[in-house]
C-alpha positions as CSV (number, residue, x, y, z in Angstrom):
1,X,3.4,-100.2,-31.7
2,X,6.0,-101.7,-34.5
3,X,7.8,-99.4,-36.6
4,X,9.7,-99.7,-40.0
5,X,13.0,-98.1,-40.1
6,X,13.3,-96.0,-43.1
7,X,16.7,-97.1,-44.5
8,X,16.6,-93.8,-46.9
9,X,17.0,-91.1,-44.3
10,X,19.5,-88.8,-46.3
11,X,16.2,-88.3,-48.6
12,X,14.2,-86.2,-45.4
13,X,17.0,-83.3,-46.1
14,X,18.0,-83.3,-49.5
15,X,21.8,-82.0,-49.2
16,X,23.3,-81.4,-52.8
17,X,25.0,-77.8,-54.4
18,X,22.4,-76.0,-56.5
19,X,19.7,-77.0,-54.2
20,X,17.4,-73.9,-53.5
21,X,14.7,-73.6,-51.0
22,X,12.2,-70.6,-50.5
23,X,10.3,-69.7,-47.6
24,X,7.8,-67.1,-46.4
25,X,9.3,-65.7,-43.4
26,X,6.8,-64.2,-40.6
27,X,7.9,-62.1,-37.4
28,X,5.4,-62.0,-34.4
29,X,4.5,-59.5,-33.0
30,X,6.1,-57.6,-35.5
31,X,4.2,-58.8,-37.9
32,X,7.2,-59.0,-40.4
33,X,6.9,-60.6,-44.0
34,X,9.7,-61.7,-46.2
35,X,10.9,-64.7,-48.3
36,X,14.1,-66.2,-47.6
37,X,16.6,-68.1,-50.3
38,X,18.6,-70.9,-49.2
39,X,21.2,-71.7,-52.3
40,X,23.7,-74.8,-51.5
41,X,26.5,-73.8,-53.0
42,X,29.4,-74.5,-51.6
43,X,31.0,-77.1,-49.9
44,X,34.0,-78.2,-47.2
45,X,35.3,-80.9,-45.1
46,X,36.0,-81.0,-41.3
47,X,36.9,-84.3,-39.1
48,X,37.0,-85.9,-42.4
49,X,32.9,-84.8,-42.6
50,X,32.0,-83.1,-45.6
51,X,29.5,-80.1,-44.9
52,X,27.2,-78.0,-47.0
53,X,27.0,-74.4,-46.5
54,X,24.0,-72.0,-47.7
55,X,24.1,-68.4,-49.5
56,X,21.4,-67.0,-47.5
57,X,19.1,-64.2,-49.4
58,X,16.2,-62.2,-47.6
59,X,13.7,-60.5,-49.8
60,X,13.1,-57.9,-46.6
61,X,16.5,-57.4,-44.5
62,X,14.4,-56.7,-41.4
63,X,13.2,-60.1,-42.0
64,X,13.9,-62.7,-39.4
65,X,16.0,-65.2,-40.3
66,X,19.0,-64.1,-38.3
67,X,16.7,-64.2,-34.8
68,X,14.8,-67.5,-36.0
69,X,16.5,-69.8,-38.2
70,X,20.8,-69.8,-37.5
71,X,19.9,-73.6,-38.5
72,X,20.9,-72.6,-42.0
73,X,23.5,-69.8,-40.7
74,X,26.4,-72.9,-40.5
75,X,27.5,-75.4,-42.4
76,X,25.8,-78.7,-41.8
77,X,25.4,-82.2,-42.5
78,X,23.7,-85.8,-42.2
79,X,25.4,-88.6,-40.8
80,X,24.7,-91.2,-43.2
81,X,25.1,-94.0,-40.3
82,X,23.4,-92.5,-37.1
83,X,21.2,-90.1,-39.4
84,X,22.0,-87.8,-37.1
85,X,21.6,-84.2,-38.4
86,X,25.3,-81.8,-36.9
87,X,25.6,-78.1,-37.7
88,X,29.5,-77.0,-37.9
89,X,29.7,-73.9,-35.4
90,X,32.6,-71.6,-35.6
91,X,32.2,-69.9,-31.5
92,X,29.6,-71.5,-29.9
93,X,31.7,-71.8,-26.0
94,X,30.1,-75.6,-25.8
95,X,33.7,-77.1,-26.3
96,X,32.8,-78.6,-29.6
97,X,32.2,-77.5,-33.0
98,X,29.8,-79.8,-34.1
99,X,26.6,-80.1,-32.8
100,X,23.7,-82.8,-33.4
101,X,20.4,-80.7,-33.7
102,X,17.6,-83.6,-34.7
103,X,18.2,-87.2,-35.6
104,X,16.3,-88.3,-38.7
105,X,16.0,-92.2,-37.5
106,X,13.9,-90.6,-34.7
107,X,10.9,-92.4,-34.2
108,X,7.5,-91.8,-32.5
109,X,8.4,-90.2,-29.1
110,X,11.9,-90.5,-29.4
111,X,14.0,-87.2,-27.6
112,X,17.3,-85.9,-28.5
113,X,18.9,-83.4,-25.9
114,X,21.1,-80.4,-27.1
115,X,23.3,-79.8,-24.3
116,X,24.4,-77.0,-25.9
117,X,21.1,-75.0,-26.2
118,X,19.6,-77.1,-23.3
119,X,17.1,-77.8,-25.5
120,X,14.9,-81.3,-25.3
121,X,13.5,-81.8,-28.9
122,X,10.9,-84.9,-29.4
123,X,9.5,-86.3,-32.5
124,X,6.1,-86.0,-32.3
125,X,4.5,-86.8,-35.4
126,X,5.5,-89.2,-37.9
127,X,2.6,-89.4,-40.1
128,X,2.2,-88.4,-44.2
129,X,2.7,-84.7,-45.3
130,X,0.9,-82.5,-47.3
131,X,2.7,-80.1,-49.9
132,X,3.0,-79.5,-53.8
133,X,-0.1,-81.6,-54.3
134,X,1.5,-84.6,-53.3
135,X,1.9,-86.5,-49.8
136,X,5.0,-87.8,-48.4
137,X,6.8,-89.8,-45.1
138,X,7.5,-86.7,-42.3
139,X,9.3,-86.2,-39.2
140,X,8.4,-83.5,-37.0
141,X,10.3,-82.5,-33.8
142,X,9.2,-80.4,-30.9
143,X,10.3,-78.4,-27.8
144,X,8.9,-76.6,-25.2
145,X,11.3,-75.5,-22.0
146,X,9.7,-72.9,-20.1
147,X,9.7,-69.5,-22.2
148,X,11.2,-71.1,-25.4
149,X,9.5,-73.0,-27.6
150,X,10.4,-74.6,-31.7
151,X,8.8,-76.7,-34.0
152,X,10.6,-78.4,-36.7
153,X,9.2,-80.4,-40.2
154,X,11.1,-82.6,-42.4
155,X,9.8,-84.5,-45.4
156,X,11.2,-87.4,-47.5
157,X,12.5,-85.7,-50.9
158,X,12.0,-82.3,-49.7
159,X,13.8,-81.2,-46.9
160,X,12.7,-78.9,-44.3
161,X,9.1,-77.9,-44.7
162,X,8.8,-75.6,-41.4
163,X,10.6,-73.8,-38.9
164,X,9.4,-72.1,-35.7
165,X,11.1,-70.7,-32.9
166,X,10.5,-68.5,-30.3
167,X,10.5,-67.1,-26.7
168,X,7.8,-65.9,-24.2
169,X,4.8,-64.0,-26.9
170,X,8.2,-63.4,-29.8
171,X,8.6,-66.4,-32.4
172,X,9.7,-66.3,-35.9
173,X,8.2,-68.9,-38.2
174,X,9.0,-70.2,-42.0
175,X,7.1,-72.2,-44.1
176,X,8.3,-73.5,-47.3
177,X,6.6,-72.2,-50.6
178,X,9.0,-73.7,-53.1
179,X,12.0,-75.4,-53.8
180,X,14.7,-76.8,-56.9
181,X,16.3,-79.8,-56.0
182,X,17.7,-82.1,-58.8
183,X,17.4,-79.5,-61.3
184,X,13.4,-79.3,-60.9
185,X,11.3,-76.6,-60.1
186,X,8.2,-77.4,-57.0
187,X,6.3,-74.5,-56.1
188,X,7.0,-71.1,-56.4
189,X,10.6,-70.2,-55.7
190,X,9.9,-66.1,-56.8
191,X,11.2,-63.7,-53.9
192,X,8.3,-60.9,-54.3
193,X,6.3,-60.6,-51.3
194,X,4.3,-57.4,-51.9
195,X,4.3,-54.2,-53.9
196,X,4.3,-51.2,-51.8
197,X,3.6,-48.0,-52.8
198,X,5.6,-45.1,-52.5
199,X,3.6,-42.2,-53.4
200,X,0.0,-41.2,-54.8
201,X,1.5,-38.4,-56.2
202,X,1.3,-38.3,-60.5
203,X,4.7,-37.4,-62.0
204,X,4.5,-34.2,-64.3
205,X,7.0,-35.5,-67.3
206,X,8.8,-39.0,-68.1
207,X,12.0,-39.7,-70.0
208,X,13.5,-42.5,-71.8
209,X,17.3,-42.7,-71.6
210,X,19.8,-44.9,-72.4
211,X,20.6,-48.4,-70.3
């Protein structure tokens, strides 16, 4: 097989302050809903490397981001040159502080090992992807070793469409529902998963007071 290489690989994670994406976050077996908010606001610059790092908002706090996702938990970036993807970690014991999690030049069957997780990630589809009514170019990565097991989906323009991560019959999976990048709206970015109701019971008065 003969592939093209995509010269535009920043495009398959969007990095840029004011950037927002939403997801729908789901907990197995658990069975635990909420949204999550990634907002890029803030920026810094390590090894002469500048990195973007998220304000993370959760819609339910016993959501689970924390357990499934810490790839938005640190500050990260895209080498423009290897298209390499590195998180900046803080304490990770691995003697380094940045870490290459997926490698956007990746083609077909390509592997990237993180030492640090011991984790062997492959890209195994490469093909067009559905979302917002539109289809675009897509990378998605994969690993299974033993008990753990993640899948990851970027696409060109968009960023990172899906997220799942997990261990023996536990996982945590996201899937994005909307986003604002460039200043314009795709899909539905609101943070309301459900109404719950509190009581059946019918209130005997009602007041107005002041704000």
């Amino acid at each position: 097989l003969s592939y093209s290489q995509d010269l535009n690989i920043v495009k398959y994670l969007p990095l840029k302050s004011g950037n927002i994406w939403v997801y729908s976050s789901y907990q197995y077996p658990f069975n635990i809903n909420s949204r999550v908010k990634i907002l890029m606001d803030s920026t810094f610059v390590y090894n002469n490397h500048l990195y973007y790092k998220a304000r993370v908002t959760l819609s339910n706090p016993q959501g689970c981001f924390g357990y499934g996702s810490p790839y938005w938990q640190n500050a990260i970036r895209i080498d423009s040159l290897t298209g390499n993807i590195v998180l900046n970690f803080t304490n990770t014991g691995c003697g380094t502080y940045e870490i290459t999690i997926d490698s956007l030049k990746a083609k077909y069957r390509d592997t990237l090992k993180i030492f640090c997780f011991n984790e062997n990630w492959a890209c195994q589809d490469t093909s067009n992807f559905q979302i917002f009514s539109s289809n675009y170019p897509s990378k998605r990565f994969r690993f299974v070793n033993f008990e753990l097991f993640g899948t990851r989906t970027y696409v060109k323009n968009i960023g990172l469409v899906y997220f799942m991560k997990g261990q023996g019959n536990m996982y945590c999976e996201q899937t994005l529902r909307g986003c604002v990048l460039d200043g314009i709206l795709y899909g539905d970015t609101s943070m309301v998963v459900g109404i719950n109701e509190l009581s059946g019971s019918i209130p005997e008065t009602f007041s107005l007071s002041q704000n």
